[in-house]
Every structure is written in C-alpha cells, then in structure tokens.
C-alpha positions as CSV (number, residue, x, y, z in Angstrom):
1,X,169.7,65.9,0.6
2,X,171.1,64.6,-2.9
3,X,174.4,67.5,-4.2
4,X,174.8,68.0,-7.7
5,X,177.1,69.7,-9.8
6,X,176.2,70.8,-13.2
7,X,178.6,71.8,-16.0
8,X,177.4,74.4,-18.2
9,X,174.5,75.1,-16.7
10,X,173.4,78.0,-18.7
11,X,172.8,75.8,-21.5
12,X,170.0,74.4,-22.9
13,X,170.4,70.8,-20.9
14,X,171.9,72.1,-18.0
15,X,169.7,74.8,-17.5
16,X,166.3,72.4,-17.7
17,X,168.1,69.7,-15.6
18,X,168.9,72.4,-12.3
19,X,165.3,73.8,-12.9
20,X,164.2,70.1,-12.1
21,X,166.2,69.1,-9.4
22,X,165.8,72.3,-7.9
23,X,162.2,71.7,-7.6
24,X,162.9,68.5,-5.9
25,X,164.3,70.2,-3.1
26,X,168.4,69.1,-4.1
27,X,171.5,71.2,-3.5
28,X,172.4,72.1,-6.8
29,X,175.6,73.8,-8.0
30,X,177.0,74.8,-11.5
31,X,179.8,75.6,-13.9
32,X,178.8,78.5,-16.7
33,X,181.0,79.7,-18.9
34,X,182.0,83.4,-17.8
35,X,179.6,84.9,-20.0
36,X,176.5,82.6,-19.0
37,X,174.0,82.9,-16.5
38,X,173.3,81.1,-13.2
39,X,169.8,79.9,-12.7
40,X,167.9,80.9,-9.7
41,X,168.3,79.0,-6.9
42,X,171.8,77.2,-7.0
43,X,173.7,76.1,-4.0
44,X,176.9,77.9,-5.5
45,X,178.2,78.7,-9.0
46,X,181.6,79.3,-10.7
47,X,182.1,81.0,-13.9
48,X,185.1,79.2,-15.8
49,X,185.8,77.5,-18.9
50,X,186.8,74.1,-18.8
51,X,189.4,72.9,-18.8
52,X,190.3,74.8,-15.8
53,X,192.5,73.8,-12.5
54,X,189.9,75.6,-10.3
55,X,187.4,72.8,-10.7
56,X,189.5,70.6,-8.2
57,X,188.5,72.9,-5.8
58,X,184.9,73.3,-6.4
59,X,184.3,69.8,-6.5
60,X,186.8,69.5,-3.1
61,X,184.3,72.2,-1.3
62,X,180.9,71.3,-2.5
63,X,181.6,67.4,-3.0
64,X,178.6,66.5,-5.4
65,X,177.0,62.8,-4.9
66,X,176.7,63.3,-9.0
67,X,178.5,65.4,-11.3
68,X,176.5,65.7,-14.7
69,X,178.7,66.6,-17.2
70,X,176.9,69.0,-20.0
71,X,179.4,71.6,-21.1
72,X,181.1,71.1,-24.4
73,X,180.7,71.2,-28.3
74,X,177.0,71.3,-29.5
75,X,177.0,71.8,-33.2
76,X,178.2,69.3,-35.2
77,X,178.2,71.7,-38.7
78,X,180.6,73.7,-36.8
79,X,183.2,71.0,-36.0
80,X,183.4,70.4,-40.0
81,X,184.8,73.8,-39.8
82,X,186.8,74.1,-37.0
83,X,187.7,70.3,-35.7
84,X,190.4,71.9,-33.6
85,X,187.7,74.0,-31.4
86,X,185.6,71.5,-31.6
87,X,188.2,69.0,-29.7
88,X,188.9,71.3,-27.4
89,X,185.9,72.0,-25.6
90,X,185.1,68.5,-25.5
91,X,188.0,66.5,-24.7
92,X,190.2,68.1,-22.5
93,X,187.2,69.6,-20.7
94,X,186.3,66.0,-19.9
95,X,189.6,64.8,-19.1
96,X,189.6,68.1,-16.7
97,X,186.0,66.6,-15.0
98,X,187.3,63.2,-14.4
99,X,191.1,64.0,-13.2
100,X,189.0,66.3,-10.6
101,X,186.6,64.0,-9.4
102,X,189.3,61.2,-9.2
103,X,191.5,63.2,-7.3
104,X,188.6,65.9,-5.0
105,X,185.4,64.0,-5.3
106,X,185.9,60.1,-5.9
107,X,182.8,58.9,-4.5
108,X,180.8,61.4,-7.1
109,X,178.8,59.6,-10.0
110,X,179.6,61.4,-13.7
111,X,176.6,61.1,-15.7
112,X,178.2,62.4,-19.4
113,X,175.5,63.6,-21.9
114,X,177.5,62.3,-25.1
115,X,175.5,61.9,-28.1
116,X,174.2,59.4,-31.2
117,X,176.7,61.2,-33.4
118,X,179.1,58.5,-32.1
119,X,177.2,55.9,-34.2
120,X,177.2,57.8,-37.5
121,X,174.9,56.4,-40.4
122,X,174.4,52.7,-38.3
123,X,173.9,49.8,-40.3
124,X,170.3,49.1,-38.8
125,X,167.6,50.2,-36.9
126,X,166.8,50.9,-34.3
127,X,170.6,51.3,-32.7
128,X,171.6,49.8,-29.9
129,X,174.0,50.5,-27.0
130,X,176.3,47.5,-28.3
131,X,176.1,47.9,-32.0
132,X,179.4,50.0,-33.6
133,X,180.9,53.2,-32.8
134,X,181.4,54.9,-36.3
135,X,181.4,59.2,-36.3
136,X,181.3,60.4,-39.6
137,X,181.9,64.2,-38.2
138,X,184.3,65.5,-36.0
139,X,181.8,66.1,-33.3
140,X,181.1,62.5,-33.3
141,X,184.7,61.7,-33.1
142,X,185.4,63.5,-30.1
143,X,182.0,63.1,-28.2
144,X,183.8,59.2,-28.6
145,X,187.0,60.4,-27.4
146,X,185.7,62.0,-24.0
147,X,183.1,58.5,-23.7
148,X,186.2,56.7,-24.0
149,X,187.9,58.5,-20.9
150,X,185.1,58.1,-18.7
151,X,185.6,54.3,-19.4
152,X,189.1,54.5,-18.7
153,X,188.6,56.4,-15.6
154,X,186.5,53.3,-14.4
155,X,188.2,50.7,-15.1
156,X,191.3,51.8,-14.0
157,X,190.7,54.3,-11.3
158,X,186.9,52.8,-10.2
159,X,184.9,56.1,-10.7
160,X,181.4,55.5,-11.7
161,X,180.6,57.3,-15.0
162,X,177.2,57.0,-17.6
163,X,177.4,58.1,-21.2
164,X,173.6,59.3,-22.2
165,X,173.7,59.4,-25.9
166,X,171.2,62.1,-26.6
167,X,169.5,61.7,-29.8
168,X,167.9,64.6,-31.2
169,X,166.5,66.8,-28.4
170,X,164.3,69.3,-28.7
171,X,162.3,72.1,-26.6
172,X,161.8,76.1,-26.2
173,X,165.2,77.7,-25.8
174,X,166.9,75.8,-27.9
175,X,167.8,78.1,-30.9
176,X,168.9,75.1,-33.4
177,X,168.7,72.3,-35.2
178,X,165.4,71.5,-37.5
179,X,162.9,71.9,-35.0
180,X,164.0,75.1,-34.5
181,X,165.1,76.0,-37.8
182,X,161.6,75.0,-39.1
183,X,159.8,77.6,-36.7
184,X,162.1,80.5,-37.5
185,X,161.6,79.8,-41.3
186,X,157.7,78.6,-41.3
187,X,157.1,81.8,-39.0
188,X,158.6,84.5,-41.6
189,X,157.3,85.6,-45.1
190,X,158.2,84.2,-48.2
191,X,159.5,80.3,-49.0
192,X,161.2,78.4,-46.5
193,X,163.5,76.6,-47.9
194,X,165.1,73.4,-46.1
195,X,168.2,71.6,-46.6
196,X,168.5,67.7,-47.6
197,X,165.4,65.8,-49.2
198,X,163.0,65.8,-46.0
199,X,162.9,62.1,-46.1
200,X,165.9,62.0,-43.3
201,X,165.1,60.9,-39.8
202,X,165.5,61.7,-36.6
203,X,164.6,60.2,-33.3
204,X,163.5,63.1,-31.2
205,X,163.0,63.5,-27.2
206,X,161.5,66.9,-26.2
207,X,163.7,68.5,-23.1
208,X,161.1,67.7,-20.1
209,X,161.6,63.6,-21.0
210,X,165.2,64.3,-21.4
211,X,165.8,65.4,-18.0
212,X,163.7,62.9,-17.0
213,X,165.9,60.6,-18.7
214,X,169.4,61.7,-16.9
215,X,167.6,61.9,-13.7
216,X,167.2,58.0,-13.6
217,X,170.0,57.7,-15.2
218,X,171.9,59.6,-12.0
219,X,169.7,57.1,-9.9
220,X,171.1,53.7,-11.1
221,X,173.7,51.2,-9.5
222,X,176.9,52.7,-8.0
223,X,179.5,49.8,-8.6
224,X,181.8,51.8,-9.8
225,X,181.1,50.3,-13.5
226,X,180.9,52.0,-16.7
227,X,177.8,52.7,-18.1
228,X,176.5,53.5,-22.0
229,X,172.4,54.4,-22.5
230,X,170.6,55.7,-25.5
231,X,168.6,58.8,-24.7
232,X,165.2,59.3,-27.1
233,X,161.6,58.6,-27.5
234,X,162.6,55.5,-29.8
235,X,160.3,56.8,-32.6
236,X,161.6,57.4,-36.0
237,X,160.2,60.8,-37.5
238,X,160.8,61.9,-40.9
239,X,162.1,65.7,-41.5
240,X,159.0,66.7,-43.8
241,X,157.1,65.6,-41.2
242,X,158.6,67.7,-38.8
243,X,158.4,70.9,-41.4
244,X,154.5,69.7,-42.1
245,X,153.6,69.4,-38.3
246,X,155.2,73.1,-37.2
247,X,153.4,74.4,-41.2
248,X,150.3,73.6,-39.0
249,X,150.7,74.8,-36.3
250,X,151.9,78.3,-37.3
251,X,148.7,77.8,-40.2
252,X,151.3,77.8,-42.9
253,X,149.8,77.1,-45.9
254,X,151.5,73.4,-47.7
255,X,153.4,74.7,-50.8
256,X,154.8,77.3,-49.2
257,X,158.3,75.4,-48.7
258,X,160.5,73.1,-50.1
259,X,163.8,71.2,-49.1
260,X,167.2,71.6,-51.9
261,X,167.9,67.8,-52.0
262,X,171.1,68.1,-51.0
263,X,173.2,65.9,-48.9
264,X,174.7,67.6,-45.6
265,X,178.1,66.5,-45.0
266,X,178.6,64.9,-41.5
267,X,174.7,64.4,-41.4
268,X,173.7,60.6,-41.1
269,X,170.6,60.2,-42.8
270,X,168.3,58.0,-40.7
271,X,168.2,58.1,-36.6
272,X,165.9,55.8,-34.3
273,X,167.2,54.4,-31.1
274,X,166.4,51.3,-29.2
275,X,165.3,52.5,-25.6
276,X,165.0,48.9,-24.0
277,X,167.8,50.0,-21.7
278,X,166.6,53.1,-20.4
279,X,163.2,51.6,-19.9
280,X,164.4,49.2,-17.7
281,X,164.5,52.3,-15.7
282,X,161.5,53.0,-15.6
283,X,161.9,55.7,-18.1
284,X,158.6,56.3,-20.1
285,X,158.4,58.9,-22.7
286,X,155.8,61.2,-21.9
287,X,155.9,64.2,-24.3
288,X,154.1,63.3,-27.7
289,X,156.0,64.9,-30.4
290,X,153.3,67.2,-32.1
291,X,152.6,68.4,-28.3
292,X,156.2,69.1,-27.9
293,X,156.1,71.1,-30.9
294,X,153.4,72.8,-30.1
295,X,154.7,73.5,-26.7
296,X,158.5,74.8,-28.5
297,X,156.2,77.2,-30.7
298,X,154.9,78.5,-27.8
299,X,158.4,79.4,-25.8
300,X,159.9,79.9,-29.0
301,X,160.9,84.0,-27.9
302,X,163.1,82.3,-25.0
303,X,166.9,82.7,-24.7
304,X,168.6,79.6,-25.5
C-alpha cells in the first residue's frame, strides 16, 4: 500500500490530491497549518507551520514512499508587497522538507508543485522545461530558489525530487485568480470591471487533471535524479475569453463589463506550455475548459 505525505493539505492542491489518493485505497498523511482542516480519511495529521523541527519526526514515524510538497506562497500580487513573507513560507519551508527527508525519510520521492512564474514573460511559445528561468515577481524568484534546492539535494545528497510547474490552475474552491474573480464579478449587479486589456493569456488546467498530473508524476523513475515538468492543458486562452465564457454561463448579458487596460506589475502577459514531457506519461488532459468552468460555477459556494 503506497504512503504519502502531503504538505498543506487544507489547500486547494493538497486538499484535491488526498481526496484522490484516498479513493485509491493509499495511506495518506498531511501537514495543515494550525488553523486548517484535515480531510476525512488521513492516516495521521500534524498541524504546524513549516519550517518546523517536528517534521523530522513525522516523516521518521510515518516514512512516506512520496512526500508532495504543496504548502507555501500562493499569490504572487502579494509577494510585490511583502517579498519578505513571501520568502519565507517558501524557501525555508522547502529547505525544512528536504533536510527532513534527507536525514528521517531518504528513500521518500519529493514531488514539489513549483510554478510557471519561474519563466516570467518567456521569449516564445509554447515554453519548455529547458528554455530560461526569468521571474519577474518575487514569487517567481523564490518558487526558483526552493526548485533550486531540491536539485541540490539530488545531486549532492541523491534524493529524488520533481518540480511540477503548475500553470494556471483552476477549479471550485479556489477563491482566486481570474477564473474566480470573473464568477464573483459576472455573478453580482452592476459592471464588472477587469484589470489589464483581456487579450493576456493563460494556459489553464482545471484541478481534477492537475492531480492527475502529480499523480504520474509521483509514479516516474526513482534514480535518484532531478526532475523539472510543466503542468497544463498546453492550450493558450485569452482573458476575455475567459470573462466571455463564465458571461454565458451565469447569462450575463455582453456589455455588461469591461477590462481598465492596465498593465499588472509582476504579471507576464502571455502563458502556454509545452506538455510533451508530461505526455510521455501518459498524462492526457481530460477536462475541456468551458466544462471546467461550468463545473467551478457550480462548486463556486465551497471553501477554498
């Protein structure tokens, strides 16, 4: 029977992926912050913030066969604001995950869900796994920073660690980010107004493929080599489009919003991955986007 830890699993990610694995019949234990919840169903569950020493020992009693990493920074607006916050609950929380499993848990795989803010505005499209490494925020920066230990902590110390750059995901709980942003504004009275042009991109994955997406992930070759995958659907969508798609679901009549033009500091302006390498796992991506939508409009009441 496959063990798992999850870090900050009252989130959004780690929430969806114990749900998953869960159903699949594995052991699954978590990290939540001390004012999170524990889903139904776990193995065993500590409430502490990382960094914290008493990880050492979790990992020491319940020794995961994977450790997925999701705790940390999730707003990238935010780290524009406070950078220091922002650094550390996302670098020393990693450094605090890897010294633990090197020194509890070695044989554990870490499976980090990083992000596409380390590429910035990229110089093409679609991106790819090898082009550069250029964060134009401070979220982006330090999502790099913790990436960059787990490669140190394999090539030096042989632990086997993934970096999933998530693009832009997307599902019901989630209470962020456009998709999100564009049901809470589209749902009310008056004009919804939007910020940038609407001609931005994004490359969205809806949370079921995501999970889907870090499950194979967790499934791949254990040589003790450092891993880096992109994470989306590898479609490009425009932000209007996004706006226009949830206008018609909710029956929002066109007209009724506009976007300010502006340009978001810390915001690249077109998104699309190339998903050759997670297909080569077998990975296909099997929520459409309207049909996600749809589905987020539906669960939009839940907690996120």
């Amino acid at each position: 029977m496959s063990r798992v830890l999850i870090t900050g699993v009252s989130g959004f990610i780690g929430r969806a992926l114990a749900q998953r694995l869960l159903a699949e019949g594995a052991m699954v234990f978590g990290l939540a912050s001390p004012r999170g919840h524990s889903p139904v169903g776990l193995s065993g569950c500590a409430f502490i913030r990382l960094p914290h020493p008493d990880l050492h020992n979790c990992l020491a009693e319940w020794r995961p066969n994977s450790v997925f990493h999701c705790a940390g920074s999730s707003r990238p607006a935010r780290s524009l604001e406070d950078p220091a916050g922002d650094f550390v609950s996302t670098v020393p929380a990693m450094l605090c995950v890897l010294e633990a499993v090197r020194s509890a848990s070695p044989q554990s795989r870490v499976i980090y869900v990083s992000s596409a803010a380390v590429y910035g505005q990229p110089e093409r499209l679609p991106i790819l796994e090898s082009d550069p490494v250029n964060p134009i925020s401070p979220y982006g920066y330090h999502k790099w920073m913790a990436e960059l230990l787990c490669r140190e902590y394999s090539e030096i110390f042989g632990l086997q660690t993934v970096c999933a750059r998530v693009f832009s995901a997307y599902g019901g709980g989630l209470r962020k980010q456009i998709v999100w942003d564009a049901i809470t504004k589209l749902g009310g009275s008056g004009e919804a107004v939007f910020h940038g042009t609407g001609k931005e991109t994004r490359d969205f994955i809806h949370i079921d493929d995501l999970v889907e997406a870090l499950v194979r992930l967790e499934a791949g070759p254990t040589d003790g080599t450092h891993e880096v995958c992109n994470v989306a659907s590898g479609v490009e969508t425009r932000i209007d489009t996004v706006v226009a798609t949830v206008a018609r679901i909710l029956g929002r009549p066109e007209g009724t919003w506009r976007f300010l033009g502006d340009a978001l500091l810390g915001t690249p302006v077109r998104w699309c991955a190339d998903t050759a390498k997670l297909a080569s796992t077998g990975f296909i991506p099997r929520v459409a986007f309207e049909a996600g939508v749809l589905r987020t409009v539906t669960d939009h009441g839940e907690p996120s």
